[in-house]
Phi, psi and omega in degrees: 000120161286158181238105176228154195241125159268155184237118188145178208279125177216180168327177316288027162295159156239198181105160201288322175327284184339298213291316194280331162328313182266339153307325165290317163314294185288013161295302201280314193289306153334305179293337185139324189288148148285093162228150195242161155235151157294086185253231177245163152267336194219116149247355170220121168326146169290343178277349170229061165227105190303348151302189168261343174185158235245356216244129181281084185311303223268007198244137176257173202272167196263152189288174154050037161223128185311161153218137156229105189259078179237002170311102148278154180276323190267021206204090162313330204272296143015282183268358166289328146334282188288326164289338170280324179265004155283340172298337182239006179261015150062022178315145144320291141303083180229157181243150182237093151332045206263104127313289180261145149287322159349319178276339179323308193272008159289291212308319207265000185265306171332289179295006166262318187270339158296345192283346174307314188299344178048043155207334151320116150283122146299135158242160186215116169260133182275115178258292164244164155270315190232115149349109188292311179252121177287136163223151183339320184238032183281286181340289227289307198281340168295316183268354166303324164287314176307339205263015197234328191291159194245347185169153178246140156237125175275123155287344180228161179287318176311298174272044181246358195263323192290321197292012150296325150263035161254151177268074169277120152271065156185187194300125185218135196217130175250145169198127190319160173301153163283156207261109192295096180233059185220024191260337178125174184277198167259136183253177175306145143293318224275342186268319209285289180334301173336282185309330185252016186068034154281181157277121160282012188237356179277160164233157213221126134263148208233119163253125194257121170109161191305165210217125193212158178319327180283345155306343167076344207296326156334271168319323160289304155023265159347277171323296181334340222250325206325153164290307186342303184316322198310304203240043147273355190041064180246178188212166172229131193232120178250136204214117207134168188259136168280148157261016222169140165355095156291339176331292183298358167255329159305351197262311152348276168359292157294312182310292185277036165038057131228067187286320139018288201227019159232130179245119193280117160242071207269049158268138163350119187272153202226108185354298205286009194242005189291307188321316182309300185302324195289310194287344174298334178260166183281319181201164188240144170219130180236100169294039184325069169345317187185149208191141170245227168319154205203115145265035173279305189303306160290342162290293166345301212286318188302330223245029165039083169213117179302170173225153155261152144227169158228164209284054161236165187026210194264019173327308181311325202271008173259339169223111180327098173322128187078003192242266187286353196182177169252131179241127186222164167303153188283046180222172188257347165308295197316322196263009142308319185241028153249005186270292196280012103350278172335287187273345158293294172275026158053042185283004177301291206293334183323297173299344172285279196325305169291347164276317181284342151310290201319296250281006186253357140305331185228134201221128177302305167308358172283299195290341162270347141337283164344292185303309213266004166253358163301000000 
């Protein structure tokens, strides 16, 4: 049995990190290990956190798992603190959640000072390396956090390539995101309409998770407008937060006459409401500028649901063109006619049967395997 610390965002944060962190812990935990997470006291200031609030009102905390909510992000004094006593409470293990950089120079100071102990190992699970929107110091403080770490794990083949333009010389294991299953069973669609006030006679696509430019949702927009599309009885359900201005997309909207047939619902979604929405739609689609990993794509996958994606980071490598889904081009022609594709040839039930083949790759007990043989 090992003693391992995830170290990254858990209860009472909310958000897909929080949901996976902790889903990971009962993994470790299921197997046999003793494991706590680390989480914050602080991880973003309020002013630069683009939501509405940083905090799971609506959610209870998950059972039978430690949480240490002691991180400040911005308080130097802070992680010398917290580095010392994880340093002396002697983990086998601890993983570093590194999404941003921003978090780099907490993680890297934190993780120099447990490696004092000469018996802890660092790991780093990689979400990005290099940003979807870039800033001045993300390389310098990216490279200070690696430079602490003992081995990497990539969810995509894409950030297993960024770690290449670093000179790391050490162990690096790719393994998929795991298939998101704490979200609740499947319900009907026709119960999944219900619950959210549809039309039962409509057919629904779902663009899902908070919403910011490199998410595209502009771009399905767009697609969304195809004439083709008209007399189809489709409706599109955008379900998430802005992270970003909504004007230019409500203004979109209105523009191309689909107030209609597109329905927002953008306050924060709240675990207990994910299912509904995934089972209420026909397909999911992430129309994606740029991208590593989607725990969008794994949620589809628990609730047997096709995808649209398009073909950037590593979306492509989760979903079979033509199987579990249509893999396209970043353009709105191309997700215009996998839209009218999808439904013209009536590829929905075909595609669930090959999503529920794929979706028995990715498992959680694969991915702390994965971890713990670095």
């Amino acid at each position: 049995m090992s003693k391992i610390l995830i170290v990254g965002p858990a209860y009472p944060l909310r958000g897909g990190l929080a949901t996976y962190n902790e889903r990971l812990a009962q993994e470790f935990q299921s197997m046999g290990h003793q494991c706590h997470i680390l989480s914050f006291s602080l991880q973003y200031p309020s002013l630069l956190f683009p939501g509405k609030t940083q905090y799971a009102t609506e959610e209870a905390a998950p059972e039978a798992i430690s949480i240490y909510a002691e991180i400040n992000s911005i308080n130097p004094l802070n992680w010398i603190k917290v580095g010392r006593r994880i340093k002396n409470d002697s983990y086998d293990l601890v993983i570093f959640r590194y999404w941003m950089s921003f978090m780099a120079p907490a993680f890297g100071t934190i993780a120099s000072i447990i490696k004092k102990n000469k018996h802890t190992r660092v790991l780093a699970i990689c979400d990005n390396l290099i940003p979807h929107e870039q800033r001045f110091f993300d390389k310098p403080f990216t490279n200070y956090f690696i430079s602490k770490c003992d081995g990497f794990l990539t969810m995509s083949h894409a950030v297993k390539q960024q770690l290449h333009k670093w000179p790391v010389n050490k162990p690096v294991a790719y393994s998929p995101h795991p298939m998101y299953d704490m979200f609740g069973p499947e319900i009907s669609k026709n119960a999944a309409k219900q619950k959210l006030g549809l039309d039962d006679n409509s057919h629904y696509l779902l663009f899902f998770g908070f919403i910011r430019k490199y998410k595209g949702l502009h771009l399905l927009l767009d697609a969304f407008a195809d004439a083709r599309l008209r007399h189809l009885n489709l409706k599109l359900i955008v379900a998430g937060e802005f992270y970003e201005d909504a004007k230019p997309y409500l203004e979109q909207i209105d523009k191309l006459g689909l107030t209609d047939t597109v329905i927002l619902s953008n306050d924060f979604i709240p675990n207990t409401s994910v299912s509904a929405y995934f089972c209420a739609a026909d397909v999911v689609v992430q129309p994606y500028l740029n991208a590593t990993q989607s725990g969008v794509t794994q949620i589809a996958y628990y609730y047997d649901k096709p995808m649209i994606v398009t073909n950037v980071g590593g979306l492509a490598e989760l979903v079979p063109d033509g199987s579990a889904g249509l893999v396209v081009e970043t353009t709105k022609e191309a997700v215009a006619n996998a839209i009218f594709d999808f439904y013209n040839q009536q590829l929905e039930n075909q595609m669930k049967l090959a999503v529920r083949e794929e979706k028995q790759k990715f498992t959680w007990s694969y991915l702390c395997n994965q971890l713990l043989n670095l």
